[in-house]
C-alpha positions in Angstrom: 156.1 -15.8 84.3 159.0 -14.2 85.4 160.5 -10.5 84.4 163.3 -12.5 81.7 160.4 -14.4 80.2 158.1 -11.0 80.2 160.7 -9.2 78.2 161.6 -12.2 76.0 158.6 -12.7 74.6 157.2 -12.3 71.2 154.6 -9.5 72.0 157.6 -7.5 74.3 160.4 -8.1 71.4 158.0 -6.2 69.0 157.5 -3.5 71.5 160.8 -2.6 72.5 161.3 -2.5 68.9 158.7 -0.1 67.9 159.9 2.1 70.7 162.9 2.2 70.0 162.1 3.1 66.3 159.3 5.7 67.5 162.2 7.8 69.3 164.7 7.7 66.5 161.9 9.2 64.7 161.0 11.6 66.6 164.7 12.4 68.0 165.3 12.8 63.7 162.3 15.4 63.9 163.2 17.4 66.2 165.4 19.1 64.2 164.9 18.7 60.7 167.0 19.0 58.0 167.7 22.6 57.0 165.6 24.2 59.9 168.5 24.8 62.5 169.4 28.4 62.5 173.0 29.4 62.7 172.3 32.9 63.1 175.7 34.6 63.8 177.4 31.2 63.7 176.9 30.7 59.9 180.4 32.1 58.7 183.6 30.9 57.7 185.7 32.9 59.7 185.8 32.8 63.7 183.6 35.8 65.8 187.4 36.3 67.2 191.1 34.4 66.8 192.0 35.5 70.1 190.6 33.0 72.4 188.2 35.3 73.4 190.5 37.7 75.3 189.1 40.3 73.3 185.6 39.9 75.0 186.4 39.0 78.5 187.7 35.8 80.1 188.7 32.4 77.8 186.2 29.8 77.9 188.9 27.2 78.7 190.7 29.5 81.2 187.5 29.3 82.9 188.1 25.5 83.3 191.3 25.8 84.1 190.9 28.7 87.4 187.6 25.7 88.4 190.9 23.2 88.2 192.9 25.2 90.3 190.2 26.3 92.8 189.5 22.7 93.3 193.1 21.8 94.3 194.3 24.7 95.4 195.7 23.1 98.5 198.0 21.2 96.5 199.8 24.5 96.0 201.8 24.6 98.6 205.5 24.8 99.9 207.9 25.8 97.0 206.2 26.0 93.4 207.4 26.4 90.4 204.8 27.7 87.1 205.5 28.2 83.3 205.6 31.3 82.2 205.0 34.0 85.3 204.0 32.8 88.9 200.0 34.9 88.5 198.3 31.0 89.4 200.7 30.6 92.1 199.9 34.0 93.6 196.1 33.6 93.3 195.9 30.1 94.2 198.5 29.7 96.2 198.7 32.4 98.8 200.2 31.9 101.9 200.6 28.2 102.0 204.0 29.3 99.1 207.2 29.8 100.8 209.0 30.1 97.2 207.7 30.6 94.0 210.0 29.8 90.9 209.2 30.2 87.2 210.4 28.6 84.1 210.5 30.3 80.5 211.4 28.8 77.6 213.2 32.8 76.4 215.9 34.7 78.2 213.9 37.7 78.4 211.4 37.1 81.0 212.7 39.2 83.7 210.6 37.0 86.5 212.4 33.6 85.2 214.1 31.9 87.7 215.1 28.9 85.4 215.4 29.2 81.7 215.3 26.3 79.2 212.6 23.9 78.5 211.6 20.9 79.5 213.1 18.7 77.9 216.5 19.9 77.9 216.2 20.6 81.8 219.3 19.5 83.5 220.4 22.7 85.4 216.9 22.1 87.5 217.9 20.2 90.3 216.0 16.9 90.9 213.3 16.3 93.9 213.1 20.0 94.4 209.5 21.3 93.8 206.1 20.8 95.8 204.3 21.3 93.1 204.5 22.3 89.4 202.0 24.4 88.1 202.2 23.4 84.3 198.4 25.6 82.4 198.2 24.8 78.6 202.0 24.0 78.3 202.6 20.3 77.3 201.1 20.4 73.7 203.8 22.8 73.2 206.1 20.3 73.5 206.8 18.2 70.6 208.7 15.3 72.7 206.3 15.7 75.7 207.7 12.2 77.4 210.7 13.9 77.5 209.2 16.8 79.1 207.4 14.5 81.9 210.6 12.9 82.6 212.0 16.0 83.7 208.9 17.3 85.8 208.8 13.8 87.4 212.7 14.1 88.0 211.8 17.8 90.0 209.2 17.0 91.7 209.9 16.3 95.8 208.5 12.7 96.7 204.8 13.5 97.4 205.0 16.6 95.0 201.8 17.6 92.6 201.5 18.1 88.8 198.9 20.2 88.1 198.5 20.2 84.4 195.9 21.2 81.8 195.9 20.8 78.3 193.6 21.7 74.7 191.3 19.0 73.6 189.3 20.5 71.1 190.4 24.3 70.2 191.9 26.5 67.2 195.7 26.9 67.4 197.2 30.3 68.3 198.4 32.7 65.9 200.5 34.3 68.2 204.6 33.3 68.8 203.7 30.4 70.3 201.8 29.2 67.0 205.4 27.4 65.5 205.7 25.3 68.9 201.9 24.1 68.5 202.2 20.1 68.1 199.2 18.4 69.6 196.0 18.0 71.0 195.1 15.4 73.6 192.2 13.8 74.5 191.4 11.9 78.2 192.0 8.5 76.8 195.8 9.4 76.0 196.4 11.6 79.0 195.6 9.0 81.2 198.1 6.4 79.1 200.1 8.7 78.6 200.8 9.7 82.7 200.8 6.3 83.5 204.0 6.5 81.7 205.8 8.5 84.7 203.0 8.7 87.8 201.4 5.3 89.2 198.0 5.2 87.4 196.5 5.8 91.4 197.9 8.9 91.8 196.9 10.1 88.3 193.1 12.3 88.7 192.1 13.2 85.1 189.1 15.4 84.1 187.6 16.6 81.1 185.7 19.8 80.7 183.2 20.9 78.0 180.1 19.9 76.2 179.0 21.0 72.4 178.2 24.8 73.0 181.1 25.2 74.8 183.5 23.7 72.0 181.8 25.7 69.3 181.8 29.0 71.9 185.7 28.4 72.3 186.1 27.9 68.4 184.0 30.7 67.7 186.2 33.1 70.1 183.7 33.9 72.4 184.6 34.4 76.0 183.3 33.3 79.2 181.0 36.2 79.6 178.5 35.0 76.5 177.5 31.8 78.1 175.7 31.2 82.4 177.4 28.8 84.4 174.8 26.3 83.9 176.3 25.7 79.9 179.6 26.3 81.1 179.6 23.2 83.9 178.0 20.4 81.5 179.6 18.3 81.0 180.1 15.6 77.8 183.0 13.6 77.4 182.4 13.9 73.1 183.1 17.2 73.8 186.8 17.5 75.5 187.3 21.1 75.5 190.2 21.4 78.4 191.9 18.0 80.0 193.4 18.8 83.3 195.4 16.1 85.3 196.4 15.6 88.9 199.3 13.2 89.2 201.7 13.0 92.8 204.7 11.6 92.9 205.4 8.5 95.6 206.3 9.0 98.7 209.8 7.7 99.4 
């Protein structure tokens, strides 16, 4: 009798079966209803609304610095960053012979450019290295627009190094009226196929359950090890980071 027969048979049907039963039973009991304790998560309110900068380092900004560690050779050359140039400095280092910065205000003293990105012609085209773009783009209500542009500034070969929210609370700070989306790896990776050919496009997701209900919750980077930090579960998309280099002419 071969293995295919083995398995198809009357006595191995009813097996498999009852296994498969048997561990949905016990998976059911291992946890039963009303037993989990929530301890200091049973509240309506967050432990903090401040991403957890109140009690050390932001869980996603700790998947964001593992993002920029891992491609840090990518920053290179001229850069340009949202915001201020601090991940161009650490990550960077000497391989930057320019760093640039784009706000969205007139009264960042640091800003190089001003404007956004989708009303971005003053940049000039195939200019940048790479573009250094941390928990930007959901910002951005017509975020197409805003990847036409970065693809436009980018030198042939040049790197977007993007992250994003997938699961989190939105800010109550002055960026809270420009909050418009969340993403998840599925419509990142349509989504730069857009601009970038779909091989040059590296897409991760970072996260798993604890993490997502730590980051809700407000708690920083210091509550959980690096062991719960590094597993990962694509149900649980805390951060989406993205990789995507223009062609080479």
């Amino acid at each position: 009798m071969t293995k295919e027969q083995a398995n198809s048979s009357p006595v191995n049907y009813w097996l498999n079966n009852k296994w498969r039963w048997l561990r949905t039973q016990w998976q059911s009991f291992r946890h039963p209803v009303g037993s989990v304790d929530f301890g200091n998560l049973r509240r309506v309110t967050p432990i903090s609304r401040e991403f957890g900068y109140d009690r050390g380092l932001p869980i996603d900004r700790y998947y964001v610095d593992k993002f920029l560690t891992t491609y840090a050779d990518d920053i290179r050359g001229r850069v340009l960053e949202i915001g201020d140039d601090s991940y161009t400095r650490q990550f960077g280092g000497d391989r930057v012979t320019t760093r640039d910065v784009l706000h969205v205000k007139g009264n960042n003293p640091i800003a190089t450019y001003v404007g956004d990105l989708t009303n971005a012609d003053h940049i000039p085209s195939d200019t940048f290295d790479c573009f250094i773009l941390t928990q930007t783009l959901h910002l951005v209500y017509d975020y197409r627009l805003a990847l036409q542009t970065i693809y436009r500034i980018l030198k042939p070969g040049g790197v977007l190094l993007a992250t994003f929210p997938g699961i989190s609370h939105i800010c109550n700070d002055e960026w809270a009226e420009y909050w418009c989306w969340s993403f998840t790896s599925l419509s990142s990776k349509q989504l730069f196929a857009e601009f970038f050919p779909k091989e040059n496009v590296q897409i991760q997701t970072h996260g798993n359950v604890l993490a997502a209900i730590a980051f809700l919750q407000g708690l920083s980077v210091q509550e959980l090890s690096p062991k719960e930090l590094d597993f990962g579960d694509r149900q649980y998309e805390v951060l989406i980071t993205v990789r995507a280099m223009k062609p080479e002419d």
